[in-house]
N, C-alpha and C positions, 0 to 999 in steps of 0.2 A: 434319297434319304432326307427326311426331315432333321432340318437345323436351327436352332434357337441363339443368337447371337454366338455362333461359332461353333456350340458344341452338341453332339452329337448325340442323341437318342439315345444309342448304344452304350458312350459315353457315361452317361448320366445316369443307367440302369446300375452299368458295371462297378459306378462309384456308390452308387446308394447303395447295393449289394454289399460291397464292404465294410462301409458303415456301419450295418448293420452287425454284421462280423464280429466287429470291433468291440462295436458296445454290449454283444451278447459273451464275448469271452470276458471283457470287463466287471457286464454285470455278472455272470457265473463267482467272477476269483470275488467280487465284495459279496455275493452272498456265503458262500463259503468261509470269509475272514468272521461276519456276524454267527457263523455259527461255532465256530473258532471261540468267538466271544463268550454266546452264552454257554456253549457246554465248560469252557475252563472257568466261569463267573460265578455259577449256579452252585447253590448250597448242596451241601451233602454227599459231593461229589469224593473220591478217592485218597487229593491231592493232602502231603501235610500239610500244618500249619494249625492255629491257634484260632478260635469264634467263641464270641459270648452270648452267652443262652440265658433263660430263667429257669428257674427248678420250679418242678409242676409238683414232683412228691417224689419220695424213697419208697423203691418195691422192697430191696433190705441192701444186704451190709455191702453190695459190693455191683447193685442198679439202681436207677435213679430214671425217674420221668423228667423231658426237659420239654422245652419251649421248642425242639429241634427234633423231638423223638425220644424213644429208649436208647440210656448209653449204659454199657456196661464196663465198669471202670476196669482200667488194661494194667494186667502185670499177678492180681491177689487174687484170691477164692476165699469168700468170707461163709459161717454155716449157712445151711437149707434151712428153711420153714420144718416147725415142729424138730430140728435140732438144735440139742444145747448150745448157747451162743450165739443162736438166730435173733434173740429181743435184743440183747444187748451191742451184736453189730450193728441192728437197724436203728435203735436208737443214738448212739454214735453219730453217726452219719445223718439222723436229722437232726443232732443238734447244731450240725455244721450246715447243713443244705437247709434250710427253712423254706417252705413253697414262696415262689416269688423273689427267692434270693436269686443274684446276678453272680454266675459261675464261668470259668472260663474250660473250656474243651480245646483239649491239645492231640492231636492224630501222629505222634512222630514220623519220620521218613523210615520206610518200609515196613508198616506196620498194615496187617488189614485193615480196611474201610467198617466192616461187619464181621458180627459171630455169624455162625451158622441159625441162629434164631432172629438175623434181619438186628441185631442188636447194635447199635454205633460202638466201636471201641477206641476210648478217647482216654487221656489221663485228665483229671476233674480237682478244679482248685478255685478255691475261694475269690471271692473280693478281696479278701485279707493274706492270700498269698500262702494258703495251707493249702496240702495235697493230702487230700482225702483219701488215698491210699495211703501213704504213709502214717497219718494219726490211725487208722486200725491194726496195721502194723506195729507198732509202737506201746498198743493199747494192750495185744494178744489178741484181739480179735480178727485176724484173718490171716492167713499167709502168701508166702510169694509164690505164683502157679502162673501154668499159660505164657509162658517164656522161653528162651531158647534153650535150657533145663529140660527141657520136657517135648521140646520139640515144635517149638511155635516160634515165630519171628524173633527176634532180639529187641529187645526197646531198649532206651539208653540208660533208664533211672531201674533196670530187673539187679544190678551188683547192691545198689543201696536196700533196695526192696528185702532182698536176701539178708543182707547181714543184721535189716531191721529186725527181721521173724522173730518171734518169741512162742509163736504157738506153734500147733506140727500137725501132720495130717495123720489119722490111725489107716489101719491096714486097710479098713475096708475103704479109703479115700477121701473120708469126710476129713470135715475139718475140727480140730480140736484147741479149744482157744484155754487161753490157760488157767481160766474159773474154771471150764469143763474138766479137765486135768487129772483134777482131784476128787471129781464128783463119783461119790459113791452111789454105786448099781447095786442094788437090793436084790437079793437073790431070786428069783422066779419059785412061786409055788406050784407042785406039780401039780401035771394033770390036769393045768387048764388051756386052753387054745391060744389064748392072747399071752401067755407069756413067751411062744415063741419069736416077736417079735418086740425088736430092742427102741421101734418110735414109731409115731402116728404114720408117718411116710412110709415106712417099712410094710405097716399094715395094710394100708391104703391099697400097695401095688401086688397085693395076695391072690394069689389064682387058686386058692381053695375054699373060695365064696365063703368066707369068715367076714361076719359084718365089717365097718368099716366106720364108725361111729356116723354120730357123734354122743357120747357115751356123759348121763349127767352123773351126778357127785351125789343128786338128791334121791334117784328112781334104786328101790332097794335092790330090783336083777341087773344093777348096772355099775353099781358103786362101786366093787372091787376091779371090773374091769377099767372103770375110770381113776380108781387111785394106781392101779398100774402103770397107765401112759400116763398121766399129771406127775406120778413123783416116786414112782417102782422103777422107768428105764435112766431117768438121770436127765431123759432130753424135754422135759416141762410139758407136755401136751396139750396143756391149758394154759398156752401162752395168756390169755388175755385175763387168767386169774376170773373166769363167770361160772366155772361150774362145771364146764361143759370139755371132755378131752377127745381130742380129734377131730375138729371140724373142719 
């Protein structure tokens, strides 16, 4: 047997062998601790806790485009598009959120990460330390929903939320903010198609191919159908005040 100042061939296989061992169960456990790192590091991930974002724009009274994604603020349900008290939540809320403002995003412990539409569910507060659910609350523009009330996780700030409420939800779900309240619904004249539906959304989702605007103010076979959803159902359909209802 060949031998090199003492040690043995064999020797020296059976030693590098293990070495290698060594440093391959080593390097296994450190690659595994970096991946340790970056899945608990990595944005967007589960975990509570608090991140500051920029505000990109207000979709309305109760989402928000950020620097991180869609968040949909957790705890209220503020009105739909083309329902009354859709303009005045979304304005609300961008008077507080202004594109480019610096917001803070809070996930509580045990709260989902996402809605079912991929949507972040955070509570959202100012630089100035306002919680943008609460001021719509406060205002009657939205109420408290999506809570352990109703069957959804518990957040910590849903007892405040609740006792904030001043506005309330009608039977069919929606939300009724407390300008809405009072708004008088003009009786329907008979015997036309379009007054059986009480808002642009309502018509919209019609499976008895009944047009679907967008209906002008100005075109004489369209006018009554457009002073109907603009200011006959009570829910403004010409939010943007151009003429035009349901678009």
């Amino acid at each position: 047997m060949c031998r090199r100042r003492g040690i043995s061939v064999a020797s020296t296989v059976a030693w590098t062998f293990r070495l290698v061992i060594v440093r391959g169960i080593w390097g296994v456990a450190f690659a595994l601790f970096l991946a340790v790192c970056v899945v608990g590091c990595a944005p967007g991930t589960s975990s509570s806790g608090t991140s500051t974002v920029t505000v990109a724009s207000v979709i309305d009274g109760d989402t928000i485009e950020t620097s991180a994604g869609t968040v949909r603020i957790i705890g209220i349900d503020a009105p739909e598009r083309d329902v009354c008290g859709y303009t005045e939540a979304s304005a609300l809320v961008s008077s507080l959120l202004v594109p480019g403002a610096v917001v803070d995003l809070e996930l509580p412990d045990g709260q989902n990460d996402a809605d079912r539409h991929g949507r972040m569910l955070r509570y959202v507060t100012t630089d100035q330390g306002i919680d943008v659910a609460s001021s719509l609350l406060a205002a009657g523009l939205a109420v408290a929903r999506y809570d352990s009330a109703d069957g959804y996780p518990a957040h910590p700030r849903e007892a405040d939320y609740r006792a904030a409420q001043v506005a309330s939800i009608g039977g069919d779900g929606a939300v009724i903010t407390v300008d809405c309240a009072g708004a008088a619904v003009v009786p329907p004249p008979s015997g036309e198609w379009w007054t059986q539906y009480t808002s642009c959304t309502k018509l919209k989702s019609n499976a008895a191919g009944h047009p679907i605007g967008p209906f002008s103010r100005d075109n004489p076979a369209e006018a009554v159908i457009y002073e109907w959803f603009a200011t006959g159902t009570g829910n403004n359909g010409d939010g943007e005040g151009d003429g035009w209802a349901c678009e």
